[in-house]
N, C-alpha and C positions, 0 to 999 in steps of 0.2 A: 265813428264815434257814436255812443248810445245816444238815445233820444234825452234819456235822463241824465247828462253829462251838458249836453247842449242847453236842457233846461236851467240845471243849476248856475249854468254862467251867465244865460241870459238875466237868469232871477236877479240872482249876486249884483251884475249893473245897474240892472234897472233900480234895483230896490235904493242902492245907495246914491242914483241918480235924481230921484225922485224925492230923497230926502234931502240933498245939497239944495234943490231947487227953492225947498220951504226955507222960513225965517226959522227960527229956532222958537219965536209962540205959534204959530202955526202948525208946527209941528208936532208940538206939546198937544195942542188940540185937538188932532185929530186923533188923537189915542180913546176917544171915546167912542164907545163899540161902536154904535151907526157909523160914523164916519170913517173910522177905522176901516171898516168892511166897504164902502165907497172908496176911500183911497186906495182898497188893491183891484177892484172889482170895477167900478164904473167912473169915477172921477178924481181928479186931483185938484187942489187948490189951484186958481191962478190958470185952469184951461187946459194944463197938460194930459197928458195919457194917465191912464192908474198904472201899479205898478206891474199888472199883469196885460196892460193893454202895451206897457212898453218893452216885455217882456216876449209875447208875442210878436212886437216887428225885430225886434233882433235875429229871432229866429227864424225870418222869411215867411213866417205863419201871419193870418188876416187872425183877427181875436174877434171871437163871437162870445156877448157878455147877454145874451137872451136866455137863459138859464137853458139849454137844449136837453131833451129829455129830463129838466126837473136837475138839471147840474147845475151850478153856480154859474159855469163860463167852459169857456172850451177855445180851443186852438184849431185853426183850417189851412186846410191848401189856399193860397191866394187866388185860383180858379176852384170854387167849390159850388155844389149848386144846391139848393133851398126844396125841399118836397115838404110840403106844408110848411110848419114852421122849423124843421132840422135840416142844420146844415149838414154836407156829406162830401167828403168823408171827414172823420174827425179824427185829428191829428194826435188831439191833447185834451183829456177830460180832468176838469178841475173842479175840487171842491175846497171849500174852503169854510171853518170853525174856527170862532173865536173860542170858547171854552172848550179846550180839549175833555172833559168830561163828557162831551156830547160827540164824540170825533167816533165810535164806532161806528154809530150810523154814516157817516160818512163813509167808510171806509167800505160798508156792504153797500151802498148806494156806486161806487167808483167799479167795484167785482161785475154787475152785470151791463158794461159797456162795453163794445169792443171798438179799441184802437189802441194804436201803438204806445201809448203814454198814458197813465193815470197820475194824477198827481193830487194829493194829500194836504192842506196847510190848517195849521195850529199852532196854539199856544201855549208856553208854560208863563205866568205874569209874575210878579212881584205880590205877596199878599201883604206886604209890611213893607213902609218903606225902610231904605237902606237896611232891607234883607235880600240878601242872592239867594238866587231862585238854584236848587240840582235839579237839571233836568233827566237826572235818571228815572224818575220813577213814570213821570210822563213817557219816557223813550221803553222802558218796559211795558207798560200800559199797552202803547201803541201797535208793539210785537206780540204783544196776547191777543189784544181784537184783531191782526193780521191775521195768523193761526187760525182763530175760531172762526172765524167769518170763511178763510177757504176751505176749512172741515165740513163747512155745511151745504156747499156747493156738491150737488150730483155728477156736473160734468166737468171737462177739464177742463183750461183756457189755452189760448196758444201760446207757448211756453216762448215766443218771444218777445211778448207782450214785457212793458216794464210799469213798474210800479216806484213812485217817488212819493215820499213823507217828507213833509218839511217843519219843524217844531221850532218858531221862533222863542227864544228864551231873552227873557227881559232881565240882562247881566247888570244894567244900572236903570233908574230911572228914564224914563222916552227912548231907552237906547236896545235892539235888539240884535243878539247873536245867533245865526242863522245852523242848524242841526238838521243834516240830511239822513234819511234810512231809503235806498234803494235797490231793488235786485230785478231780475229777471224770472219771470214765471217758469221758464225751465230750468234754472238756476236754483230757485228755490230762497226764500227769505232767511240772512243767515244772520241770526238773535246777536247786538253788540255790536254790529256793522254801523253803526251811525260814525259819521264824518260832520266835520263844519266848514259852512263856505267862506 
């Protein structure tokens, strides 16, 4: 099974494990960006994991959230070992943007790591309430900065490197539907391929 297949069910759990846990105002809560960005990254209400630290032990992966190399978080072997402050080897580089208007940069910041998994997260929100959000144009968006950002790269990567985007989309108020875009660097990114978990 790909790395990226394993991620997305770990995600998928966690994410709606870590929601059942909250009250329903709590939850509402944390939809403001700081804490937003803590609840998947460093903390959860109530002392449990965030949703990428519970996401990580599903996956047998230790979760390192000390931004390594300037990344938001990353994933390790459960035996990995520390040279200054990077952990090694790294399993899973993650970044993570609340406004996808700002998610290219991300996306060229994920191109020059190397490990087996890069993973992507964003959002398309609600700009009105009780208006649905189409997340196509985000999901197009996403596939042009993929494109242009590997255009501009001199060398190749190892083509079995994978790559996962993940666009949460705000289908009703505090409630989000989860839109994956994944392939393989030898594979190549193929435009429309988005899936939901």
């Amino acid at each position: 099974m790909r790395w990226s297949q394993v991620f997305t069910d770990a995600f998928g759990a966690s994410y709606s494990e870590v929601e059942s846990l909250l009250s329903p105002e709590t939850w509402r809560a944390e939809w403001d960006t700081s804490r937003w960005t803590q609840l998947m990254l460093w903390k959860s209400p109530g002392g449990s994991q965030p949703i990428l630290g519970a996401t990580a032990a599903k996956m047998g992966l230790a979760y390192w959230d000390r931004e390594p190399f300037r990344l938001d978080a990353a994933f390790v072997r459960p035996k990995y070992e520390v040279v200054g402050n990077l952990p090694l080897p790294l399993v899973v580089a993650i970044e993570h943007e609340n406004d996808v208007r700002g998610f290219m940069a991300e996306i060229a910041k994920l191109t020059h790591v190397r490990c087996p998994l890069k993973v992507g997260i964003t959002y398309a929100v609600i700009t009105t309430p009780g208006s649905p959000v189409d997340p196509s144009a985000a999901q197009a968006n996403i596939e042009e900065w993929v494109a242009k950002v590997a255009a501009l790269h001199e060398i190749k990567e190892d083509p079995t490197t994978e790559y996962l985007y993940l666009l949460g989309v705000e289908h009703a108020p505090y409630s989000l539907q989860w839109h994956a875009y994944t392939y393989q660097v030898g594979d190549g990114p193929k435009p429309g391929s988005w899936f939901r978990l």
